[in-house]
C-alpha positions as a Markdown table, in Angstrom:
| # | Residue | x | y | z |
|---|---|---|---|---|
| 1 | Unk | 110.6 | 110.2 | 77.5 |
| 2 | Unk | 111.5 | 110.3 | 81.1 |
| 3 | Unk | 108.8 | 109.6 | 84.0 |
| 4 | Unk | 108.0 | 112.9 | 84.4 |
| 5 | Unk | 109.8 | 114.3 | 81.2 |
| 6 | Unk | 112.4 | 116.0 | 82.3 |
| 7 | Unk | 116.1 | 115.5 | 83.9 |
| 8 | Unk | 116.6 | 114.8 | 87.4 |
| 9 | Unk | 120.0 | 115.9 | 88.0 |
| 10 | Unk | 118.7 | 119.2 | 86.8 |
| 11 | Unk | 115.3 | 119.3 | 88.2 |
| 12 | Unk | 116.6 | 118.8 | 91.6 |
| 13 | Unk | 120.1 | 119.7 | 91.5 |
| 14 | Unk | 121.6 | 116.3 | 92.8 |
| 15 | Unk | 119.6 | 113.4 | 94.0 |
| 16 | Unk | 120.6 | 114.1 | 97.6 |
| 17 | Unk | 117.6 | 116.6 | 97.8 |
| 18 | Unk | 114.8 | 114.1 | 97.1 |
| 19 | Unk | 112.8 | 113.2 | 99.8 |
| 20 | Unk | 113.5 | 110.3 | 101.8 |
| 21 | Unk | 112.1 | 107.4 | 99.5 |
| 22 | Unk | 111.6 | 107.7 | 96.0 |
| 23 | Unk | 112.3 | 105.7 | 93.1 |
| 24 | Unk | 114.7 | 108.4 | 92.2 |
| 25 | Unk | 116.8 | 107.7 | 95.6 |
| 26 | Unk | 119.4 | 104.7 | 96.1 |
| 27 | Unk | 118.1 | 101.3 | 96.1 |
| 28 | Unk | 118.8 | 101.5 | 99.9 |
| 29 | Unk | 116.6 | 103.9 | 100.9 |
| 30 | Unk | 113.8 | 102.0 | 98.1 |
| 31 | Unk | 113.8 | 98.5 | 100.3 |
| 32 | Unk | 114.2 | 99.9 | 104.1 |
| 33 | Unk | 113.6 | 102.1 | 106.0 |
| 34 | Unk | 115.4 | 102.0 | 108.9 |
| 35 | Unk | 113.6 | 103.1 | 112.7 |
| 36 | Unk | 116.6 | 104.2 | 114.1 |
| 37 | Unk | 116.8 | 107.0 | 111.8 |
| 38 | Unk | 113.4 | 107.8 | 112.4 |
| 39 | Unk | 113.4 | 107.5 | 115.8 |
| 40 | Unk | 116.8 | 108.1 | 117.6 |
| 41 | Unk | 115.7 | 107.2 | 121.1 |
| 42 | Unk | 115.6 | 103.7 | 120.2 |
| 43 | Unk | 118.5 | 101.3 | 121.6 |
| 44 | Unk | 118.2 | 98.8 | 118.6 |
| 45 | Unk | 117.8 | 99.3 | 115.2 |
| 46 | Unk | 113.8 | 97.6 | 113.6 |
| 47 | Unk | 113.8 | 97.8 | 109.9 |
| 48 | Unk | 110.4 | 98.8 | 108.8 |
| 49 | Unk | 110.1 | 96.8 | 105.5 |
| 50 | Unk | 107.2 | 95.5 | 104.0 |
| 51 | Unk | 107.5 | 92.3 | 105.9 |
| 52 | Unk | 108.0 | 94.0 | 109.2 |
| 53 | Unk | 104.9 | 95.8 | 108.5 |
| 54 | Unk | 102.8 | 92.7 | 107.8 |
| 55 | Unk | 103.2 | 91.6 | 110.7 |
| 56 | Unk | 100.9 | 94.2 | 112.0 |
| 57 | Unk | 97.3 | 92.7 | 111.9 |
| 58 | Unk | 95.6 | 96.0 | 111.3 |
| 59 | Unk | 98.2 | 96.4 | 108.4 |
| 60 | Unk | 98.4 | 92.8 | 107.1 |
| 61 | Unk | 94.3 | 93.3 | 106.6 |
| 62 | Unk | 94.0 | 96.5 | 105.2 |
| 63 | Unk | 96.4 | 95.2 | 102.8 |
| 64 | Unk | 95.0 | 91.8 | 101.9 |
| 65 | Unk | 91.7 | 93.8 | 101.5 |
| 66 | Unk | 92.7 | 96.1 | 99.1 |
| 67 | Unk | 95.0 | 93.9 | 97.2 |
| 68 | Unk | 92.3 | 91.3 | 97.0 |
| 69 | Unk | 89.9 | 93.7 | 95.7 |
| 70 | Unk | 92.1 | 95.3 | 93.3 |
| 71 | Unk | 93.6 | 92.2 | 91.8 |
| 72 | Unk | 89.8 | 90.7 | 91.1 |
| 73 | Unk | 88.6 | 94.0 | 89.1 |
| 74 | Unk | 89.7 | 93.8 | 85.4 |
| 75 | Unk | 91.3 | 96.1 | 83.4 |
| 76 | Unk | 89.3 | 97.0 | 79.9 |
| 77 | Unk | 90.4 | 99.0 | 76.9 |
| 78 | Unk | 88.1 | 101.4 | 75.8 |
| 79 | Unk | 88.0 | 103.8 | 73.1 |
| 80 | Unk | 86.1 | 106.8 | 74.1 |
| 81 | Unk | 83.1 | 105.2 | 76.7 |
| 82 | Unk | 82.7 | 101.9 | 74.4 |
| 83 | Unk | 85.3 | 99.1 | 75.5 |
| 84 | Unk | 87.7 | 98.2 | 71.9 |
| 85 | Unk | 86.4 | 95.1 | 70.4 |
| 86 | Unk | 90.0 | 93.7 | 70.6 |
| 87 | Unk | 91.2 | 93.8 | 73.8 |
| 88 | Unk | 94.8 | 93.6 | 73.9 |
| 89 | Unk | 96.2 | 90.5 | 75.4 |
| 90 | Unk | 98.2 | 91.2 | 77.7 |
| 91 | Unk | 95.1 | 92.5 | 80.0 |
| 92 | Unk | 94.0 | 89.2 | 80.2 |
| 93 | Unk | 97.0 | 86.6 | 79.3 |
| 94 | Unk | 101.3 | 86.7 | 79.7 |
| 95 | Unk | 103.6 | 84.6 | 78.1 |
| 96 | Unk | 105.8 | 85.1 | 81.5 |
| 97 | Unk | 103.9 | 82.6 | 83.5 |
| 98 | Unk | 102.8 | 84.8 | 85.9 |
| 99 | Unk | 98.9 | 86.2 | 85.3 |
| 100 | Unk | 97.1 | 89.1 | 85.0 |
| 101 | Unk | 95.5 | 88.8 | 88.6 |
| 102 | Unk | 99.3 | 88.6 | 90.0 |
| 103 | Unk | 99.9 | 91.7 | 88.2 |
| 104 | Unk | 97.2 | 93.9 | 89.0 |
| 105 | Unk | 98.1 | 92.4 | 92.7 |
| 106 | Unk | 101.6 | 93.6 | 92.2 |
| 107 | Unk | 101.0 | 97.2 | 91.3 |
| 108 | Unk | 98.2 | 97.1 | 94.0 |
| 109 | Unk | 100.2 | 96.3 | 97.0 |
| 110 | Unk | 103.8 | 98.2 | 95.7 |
| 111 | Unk | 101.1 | 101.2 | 95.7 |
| 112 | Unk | 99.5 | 100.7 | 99.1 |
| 113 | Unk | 103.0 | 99.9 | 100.5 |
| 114 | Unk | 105.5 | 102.6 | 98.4 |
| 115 | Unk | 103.5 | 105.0 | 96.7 |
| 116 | Unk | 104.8 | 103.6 | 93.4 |
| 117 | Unk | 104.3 | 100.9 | 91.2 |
| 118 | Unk | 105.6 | 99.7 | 87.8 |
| 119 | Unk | 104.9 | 97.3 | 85.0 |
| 120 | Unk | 107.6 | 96.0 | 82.6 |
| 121 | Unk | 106.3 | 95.5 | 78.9 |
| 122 | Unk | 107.4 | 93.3 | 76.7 |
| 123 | Unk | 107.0 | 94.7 | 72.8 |
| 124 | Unk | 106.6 | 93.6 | 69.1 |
| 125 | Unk | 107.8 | 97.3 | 67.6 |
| 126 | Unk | 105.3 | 99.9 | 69.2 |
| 127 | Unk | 102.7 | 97.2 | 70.2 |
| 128 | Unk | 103.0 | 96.0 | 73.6 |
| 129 | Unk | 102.0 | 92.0 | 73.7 |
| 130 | Unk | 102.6 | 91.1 | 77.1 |
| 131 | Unk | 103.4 | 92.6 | 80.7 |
| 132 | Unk | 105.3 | 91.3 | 83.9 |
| 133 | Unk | 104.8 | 93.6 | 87.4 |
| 134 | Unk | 108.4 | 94.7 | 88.5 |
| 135 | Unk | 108.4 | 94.8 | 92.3 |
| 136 | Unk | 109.3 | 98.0 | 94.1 |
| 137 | Unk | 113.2 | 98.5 | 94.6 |
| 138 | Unk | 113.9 | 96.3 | 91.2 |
| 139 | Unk | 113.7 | 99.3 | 89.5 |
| 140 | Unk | 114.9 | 103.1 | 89.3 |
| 141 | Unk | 114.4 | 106.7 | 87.2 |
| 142 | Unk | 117.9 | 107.1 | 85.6 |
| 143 | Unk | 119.3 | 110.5 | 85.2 |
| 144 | Unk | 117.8 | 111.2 | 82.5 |
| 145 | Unk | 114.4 | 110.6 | 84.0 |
| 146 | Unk | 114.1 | 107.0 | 82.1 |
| 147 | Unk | 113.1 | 104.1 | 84.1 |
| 148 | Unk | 114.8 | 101.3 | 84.2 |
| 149 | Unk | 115.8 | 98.0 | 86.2 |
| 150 | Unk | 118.4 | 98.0 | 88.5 |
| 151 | Unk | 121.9 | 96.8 | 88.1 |
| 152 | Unk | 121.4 | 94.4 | 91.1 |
| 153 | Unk | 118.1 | 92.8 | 89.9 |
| 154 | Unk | 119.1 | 93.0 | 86.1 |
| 155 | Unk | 119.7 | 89.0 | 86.0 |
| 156 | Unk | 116.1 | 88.6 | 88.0 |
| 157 | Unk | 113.7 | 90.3 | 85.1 |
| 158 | Unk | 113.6 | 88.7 | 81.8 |
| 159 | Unk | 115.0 | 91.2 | 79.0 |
| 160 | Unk | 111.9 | 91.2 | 77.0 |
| 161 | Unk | 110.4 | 93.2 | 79.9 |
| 162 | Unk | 113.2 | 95.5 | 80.1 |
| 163 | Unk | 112.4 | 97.7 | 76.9 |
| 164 | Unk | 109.6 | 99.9 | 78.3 |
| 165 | Unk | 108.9 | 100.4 | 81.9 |
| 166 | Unk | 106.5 | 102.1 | 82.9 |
| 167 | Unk | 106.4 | 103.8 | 86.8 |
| 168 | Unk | 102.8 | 104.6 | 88.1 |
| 169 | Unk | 102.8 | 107.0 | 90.9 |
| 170 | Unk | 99.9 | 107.0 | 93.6 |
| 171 | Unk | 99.9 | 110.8 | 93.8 |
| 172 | Unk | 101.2 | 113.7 | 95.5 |
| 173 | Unk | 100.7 | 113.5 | 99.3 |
| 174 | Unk | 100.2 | 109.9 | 98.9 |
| 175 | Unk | 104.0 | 107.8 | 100.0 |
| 176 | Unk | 102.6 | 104.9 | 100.7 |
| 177 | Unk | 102.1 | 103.4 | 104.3 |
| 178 | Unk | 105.9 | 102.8 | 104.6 |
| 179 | Unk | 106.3 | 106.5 | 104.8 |
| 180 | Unk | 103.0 | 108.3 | 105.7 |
| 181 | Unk | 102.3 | 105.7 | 108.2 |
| 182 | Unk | 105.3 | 104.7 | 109.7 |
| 183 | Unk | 104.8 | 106.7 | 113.0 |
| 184 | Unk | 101.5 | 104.3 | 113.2 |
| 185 | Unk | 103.2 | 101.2 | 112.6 |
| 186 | Unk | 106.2 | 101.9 | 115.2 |
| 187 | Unk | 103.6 | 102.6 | 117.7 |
| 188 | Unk | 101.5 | 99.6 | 116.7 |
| 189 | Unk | 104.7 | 97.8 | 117.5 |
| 190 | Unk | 105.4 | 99.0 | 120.5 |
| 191 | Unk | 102.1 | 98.4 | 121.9 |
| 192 | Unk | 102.3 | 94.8 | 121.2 |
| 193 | Unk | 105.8 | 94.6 | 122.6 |
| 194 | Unk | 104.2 | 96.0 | 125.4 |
| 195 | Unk | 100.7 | 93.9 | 125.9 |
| 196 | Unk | 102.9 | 90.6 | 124.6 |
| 197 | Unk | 105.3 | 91.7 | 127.8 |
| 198 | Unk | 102.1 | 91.8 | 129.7 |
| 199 | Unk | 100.9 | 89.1 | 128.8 |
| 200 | Unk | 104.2 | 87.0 | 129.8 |
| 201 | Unk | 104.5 | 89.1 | 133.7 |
| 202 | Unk | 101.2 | 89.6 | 134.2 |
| 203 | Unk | 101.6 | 90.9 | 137.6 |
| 204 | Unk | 102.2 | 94.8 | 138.4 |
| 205 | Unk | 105.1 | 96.5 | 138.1 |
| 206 | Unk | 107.5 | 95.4 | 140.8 |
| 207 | Unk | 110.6 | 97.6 | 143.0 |
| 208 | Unk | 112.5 | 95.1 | 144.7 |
| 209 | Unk | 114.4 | 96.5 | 148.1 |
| 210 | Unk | 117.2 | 94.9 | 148.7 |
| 211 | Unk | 119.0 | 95.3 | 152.0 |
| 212 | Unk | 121.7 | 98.3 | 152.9 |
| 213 | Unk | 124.0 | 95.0 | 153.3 |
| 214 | Unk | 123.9 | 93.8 | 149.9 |
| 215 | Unk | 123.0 | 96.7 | 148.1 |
| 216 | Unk | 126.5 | 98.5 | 149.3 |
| 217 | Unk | 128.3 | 95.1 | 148.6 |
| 218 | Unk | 126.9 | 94.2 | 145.3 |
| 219 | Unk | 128.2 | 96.4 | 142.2 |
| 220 | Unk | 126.0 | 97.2 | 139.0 |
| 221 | Unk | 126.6 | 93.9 | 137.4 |
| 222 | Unk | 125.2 | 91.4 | 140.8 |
| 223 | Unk | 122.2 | 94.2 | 141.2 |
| 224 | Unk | 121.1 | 93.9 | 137.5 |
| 225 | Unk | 122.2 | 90.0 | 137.3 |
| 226 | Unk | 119.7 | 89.8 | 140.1 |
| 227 | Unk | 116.8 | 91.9 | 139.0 |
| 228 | Unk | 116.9 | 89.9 | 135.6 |
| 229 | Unk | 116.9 | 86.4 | 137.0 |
| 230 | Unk | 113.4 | 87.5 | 138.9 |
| 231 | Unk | 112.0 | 88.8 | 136.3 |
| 232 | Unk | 112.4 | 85.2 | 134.7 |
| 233 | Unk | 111.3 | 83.5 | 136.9 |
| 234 | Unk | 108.3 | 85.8 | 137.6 |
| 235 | Unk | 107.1 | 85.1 | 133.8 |
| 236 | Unk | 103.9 | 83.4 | 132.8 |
| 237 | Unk | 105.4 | 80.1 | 132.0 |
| 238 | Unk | 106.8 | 79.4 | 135.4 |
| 239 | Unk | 103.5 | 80.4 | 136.7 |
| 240 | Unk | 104.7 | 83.7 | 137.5 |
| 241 | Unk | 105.8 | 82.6 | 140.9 |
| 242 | Unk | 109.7 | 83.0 | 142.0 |
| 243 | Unk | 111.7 | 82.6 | 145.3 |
| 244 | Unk | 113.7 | 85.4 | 146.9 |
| 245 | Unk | 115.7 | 85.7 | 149.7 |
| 246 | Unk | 114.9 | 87.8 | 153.0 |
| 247 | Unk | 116.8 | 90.7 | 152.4 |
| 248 | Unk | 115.1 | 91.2 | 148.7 |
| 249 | Unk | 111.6 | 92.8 | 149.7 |
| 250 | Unk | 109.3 | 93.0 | 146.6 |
| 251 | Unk | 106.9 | 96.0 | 146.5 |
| 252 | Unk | 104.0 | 96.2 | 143.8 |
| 253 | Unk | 102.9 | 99.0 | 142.2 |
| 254 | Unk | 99.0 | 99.4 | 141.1 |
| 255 | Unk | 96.8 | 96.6 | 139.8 |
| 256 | Unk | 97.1 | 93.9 | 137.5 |
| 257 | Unk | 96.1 | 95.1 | 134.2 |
| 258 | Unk | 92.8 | 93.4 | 132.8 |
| 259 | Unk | 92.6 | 95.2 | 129.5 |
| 260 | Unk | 95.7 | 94.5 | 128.1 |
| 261 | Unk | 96.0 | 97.9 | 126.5 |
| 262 | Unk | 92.6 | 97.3 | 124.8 |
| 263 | Unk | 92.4 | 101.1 | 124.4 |
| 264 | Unk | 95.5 | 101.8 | 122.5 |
| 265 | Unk | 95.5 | 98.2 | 120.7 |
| 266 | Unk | 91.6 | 99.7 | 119.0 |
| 267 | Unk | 93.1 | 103.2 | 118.9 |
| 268 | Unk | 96.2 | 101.9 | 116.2 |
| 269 | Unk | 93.9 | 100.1 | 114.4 |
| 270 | Unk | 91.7 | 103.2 | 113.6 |
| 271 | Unk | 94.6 | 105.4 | 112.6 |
| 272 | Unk | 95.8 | 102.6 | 110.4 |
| 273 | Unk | 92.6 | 102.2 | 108.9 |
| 274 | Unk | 92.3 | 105.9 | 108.1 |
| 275 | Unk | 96.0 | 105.6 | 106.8 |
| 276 | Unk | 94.9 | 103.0 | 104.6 |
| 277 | Unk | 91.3 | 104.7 | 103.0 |
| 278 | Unk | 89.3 | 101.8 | 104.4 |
| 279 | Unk | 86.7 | 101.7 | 106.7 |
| 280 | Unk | 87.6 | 100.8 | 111.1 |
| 281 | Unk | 85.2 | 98.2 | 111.2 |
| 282 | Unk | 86.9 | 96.1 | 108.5 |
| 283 | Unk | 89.7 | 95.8 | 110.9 |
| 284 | Unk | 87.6 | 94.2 | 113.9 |
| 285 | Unk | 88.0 | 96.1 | 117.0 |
| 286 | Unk | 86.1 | 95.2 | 119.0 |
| 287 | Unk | 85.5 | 93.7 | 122.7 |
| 288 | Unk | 88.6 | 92.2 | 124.4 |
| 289 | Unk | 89.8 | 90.9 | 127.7 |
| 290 | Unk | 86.5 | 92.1 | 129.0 |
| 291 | Unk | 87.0 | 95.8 | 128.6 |
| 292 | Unk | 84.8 | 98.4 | 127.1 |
| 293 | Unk | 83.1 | 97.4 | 123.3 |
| 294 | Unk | 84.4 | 99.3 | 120.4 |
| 295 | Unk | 82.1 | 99.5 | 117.6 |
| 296 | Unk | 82.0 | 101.4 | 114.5 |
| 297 | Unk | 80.1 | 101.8 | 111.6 |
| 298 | Unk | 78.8 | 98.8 | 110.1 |
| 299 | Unk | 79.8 | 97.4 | 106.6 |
| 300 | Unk | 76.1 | 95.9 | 106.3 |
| 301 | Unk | 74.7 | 96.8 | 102.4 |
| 302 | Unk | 76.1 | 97.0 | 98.9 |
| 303 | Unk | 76.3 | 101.2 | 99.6 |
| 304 | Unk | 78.9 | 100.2 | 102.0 |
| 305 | Unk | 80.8 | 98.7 | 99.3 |
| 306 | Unk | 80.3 | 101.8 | 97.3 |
| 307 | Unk | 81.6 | 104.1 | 99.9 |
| 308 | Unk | 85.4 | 101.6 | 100.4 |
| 309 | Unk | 85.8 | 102.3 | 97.1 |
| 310 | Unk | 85.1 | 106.3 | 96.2 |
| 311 | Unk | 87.0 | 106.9 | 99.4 |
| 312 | Unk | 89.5 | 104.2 | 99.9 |
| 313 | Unk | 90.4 | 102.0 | 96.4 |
| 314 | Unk | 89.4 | 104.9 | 93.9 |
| 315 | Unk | 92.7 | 106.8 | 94.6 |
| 316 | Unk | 94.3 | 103.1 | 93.4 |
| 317 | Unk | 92.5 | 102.8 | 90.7 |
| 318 | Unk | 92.1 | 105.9 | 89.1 |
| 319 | Unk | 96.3 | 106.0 | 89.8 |
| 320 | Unk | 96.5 | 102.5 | 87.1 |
| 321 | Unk | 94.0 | 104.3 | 84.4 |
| 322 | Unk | 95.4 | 107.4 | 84.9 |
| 323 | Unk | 99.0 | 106.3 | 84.0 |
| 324 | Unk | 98.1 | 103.2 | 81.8 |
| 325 | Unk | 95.5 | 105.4 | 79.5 |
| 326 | Unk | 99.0 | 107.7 | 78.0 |
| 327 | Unk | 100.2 | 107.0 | 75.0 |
| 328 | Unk | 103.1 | 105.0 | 75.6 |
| 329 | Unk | 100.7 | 102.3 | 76.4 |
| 330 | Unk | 97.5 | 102.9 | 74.7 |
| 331 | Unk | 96.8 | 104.2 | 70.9 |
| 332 | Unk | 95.8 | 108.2 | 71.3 |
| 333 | Unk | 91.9 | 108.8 | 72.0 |
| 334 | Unk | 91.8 | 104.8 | 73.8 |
| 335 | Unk | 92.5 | 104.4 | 77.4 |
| 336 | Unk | 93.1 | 101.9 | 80.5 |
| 337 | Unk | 89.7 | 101.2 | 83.0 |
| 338 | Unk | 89.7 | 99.5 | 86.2 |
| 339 | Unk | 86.9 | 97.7 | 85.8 |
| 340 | Unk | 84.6 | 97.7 | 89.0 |
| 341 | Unk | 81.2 | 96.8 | 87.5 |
| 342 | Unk | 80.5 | 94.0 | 89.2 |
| 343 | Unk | 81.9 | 95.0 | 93.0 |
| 344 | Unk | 80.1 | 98.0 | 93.0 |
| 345 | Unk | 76.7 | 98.3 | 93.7 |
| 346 | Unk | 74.6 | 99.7 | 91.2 |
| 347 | Unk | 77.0 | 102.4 | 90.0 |
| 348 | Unk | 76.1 | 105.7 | 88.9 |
| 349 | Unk | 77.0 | 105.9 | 86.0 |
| 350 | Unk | 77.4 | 102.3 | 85.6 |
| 351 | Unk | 80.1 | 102.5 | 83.0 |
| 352 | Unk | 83.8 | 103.7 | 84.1 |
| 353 | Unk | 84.5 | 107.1 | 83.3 |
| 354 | Unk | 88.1 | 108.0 | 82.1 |
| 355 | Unk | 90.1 | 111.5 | 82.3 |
| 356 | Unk | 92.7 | 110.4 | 79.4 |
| 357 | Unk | 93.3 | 109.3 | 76.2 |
């Protein structure tokens, strides 16, 4: 059966009319994204790829958080709303080497980051008896709608996890911050380009008026050769002091900035948290440079805990059971749980619910 049980080629007509990034598009467009494309007023091309987008505190957090939280929280069998007295054993052991907590980490992050996740099972007949996470871009739908590795990564997944791969999606409207926060992230970059450029001139902005003389008998090249060399020696670690000759008259524009784009700095970090389902404060912004405190809403009891998860790490969660809980992976009537007993605080009801069997 095919991830969503049908063809692609017919569903859509070619794969040139799926959206942007899917795991039905070329590998290419699976492992970058590329700013230029996305925003054309750029001079130089930034690849926005997960690693790019760690870099970002407010991201790098957020993730960490969820991943964290996600990869501690079992996964149970149950059968109906009594967990199987066998649990199969690949939910809590794998013959690969690499353990259950790395792949519940796996799918985690490939969902916060892509939108998509998916595990590779390795089986004896129909029984599956063990499980290896298959990072986002090793792996594509076929034409038929089947999902398999990709010819570039074939020789990097061991065969026995080849046989039945299973894609989990997040959810409709839900990309992944690649996509759906992307125009946050290229601003979040911007702005520290911006405060780190501060931060290295720290005085105003500076027009330097050069004399008629040498402005008529310098070309393009001596001007701009000029205004570069005093911008470096006008940088912090020369003590932002340079020499200039007479006929180059600096003139400063406004006041050195104190605040060091406090503002905007706070302002990403709350869009990215609302990007990411988690709460602001979880992300710190606070006081800084001696500028106006930034406070919101305290993470100070257990219902706190409650409230991260129904609105931020359910929609991972219920994704996992959701998918896991068919019957390619469990028997009919038995299902997948993410297991959140003991990080939620006195849950109501205080068993995990499921929607499939």
């Amino acid at each position: 059966m095919g991830i969503f049980g049908r063809n692609i080629e017919q569903t859509y007509g070619s794969r040139a009319a799926l959206p942007l990034v899917t795991p039905f598009s070329s590998q290419d467009s699976l492992e970058r994204i590329l700013v230029d494309d996305l925003y054309p007023e750029h001079d130089e091309p930034v690849a926005l790829t997960r690693e790019t987008a760690l870099r970002i505190p407010a991201v790098k957090r957020s993730h960490d958080i969820i991943c964290s939280i996600l990869a501690r929280t079992p996964w149970r069998q149950y059968d109906g709303d009594a967990e199987v007295t066998d649990q199969p054993g690949w939910l809590v052991n794998s013959g690969s080497g690499v353990g259950p907590r790395a792949l519940r980490w796996g799918v985690a992050s490939d969902l916060f980051m892509n939108g998509w996740a998916a595990i590779g099972f390795a089986m004896d007949g129909e029984t599956i008896n063990d499980a290896l996470h298959l990072p986002f871009g090793w792996w594509e739908v076929a034409a038929d709608g089947t999902v398999k590795v990709s010819d570039q990564k074939l020789g990097l997944v061991p065969a026995r996890y080849t046989h039945r791969i299973v894609a989990i999606p997040l959810g409709y409207g839900s990309s992944g911050m690649l996509v759906d926060a992307r125009t946050s992230m290229h601003g979040a970059r911007a702005i520290e380009a911006a405060y780190v450029d501060r931060v290295e001139n720290p005085i105003p902005a500076t027009d330097i008026e050069l004399s008629k003389e040498y402005w008529n008998a310098w070309g393009k090249e001596e001007r701009e050769s000029f205004r570069r060399n005093y911008i470096k020696n006008r940088q912090a670690k020369n003590g932002a002091v340079s020499l200039r000759p007479e006929y180059a008259k600096p003139n400063y524009s406004g006041g050195v900035e104190t605040n060091l784009f406090e503002s905007a700095r706070n302002g990403v970090r709350l869009d990215i948290a609302n990007h990411a389902g988690i709460p602001a404060s979880l992300l710190e912004g606070s006081r800084q440079g001696g500028g106006t405190d930034i406070k919101y809403s305290g993470v100070n009891n257990g219902a706190d805990r409650n409230e991260l998860w129904d609105f931020g790490l359910d929609k991972y969660a219920s994704a996992i059971e959701d998918r896991l809980s068919l019957d390619d992976v469990c028997p009919s009537g038995e299902s997948i749980r993410v297991d959140a007993s003991r990080y939620l605080s006195v849950p109501q009801p205080t068993n995990p619910q499921t929607s499939e069997d």
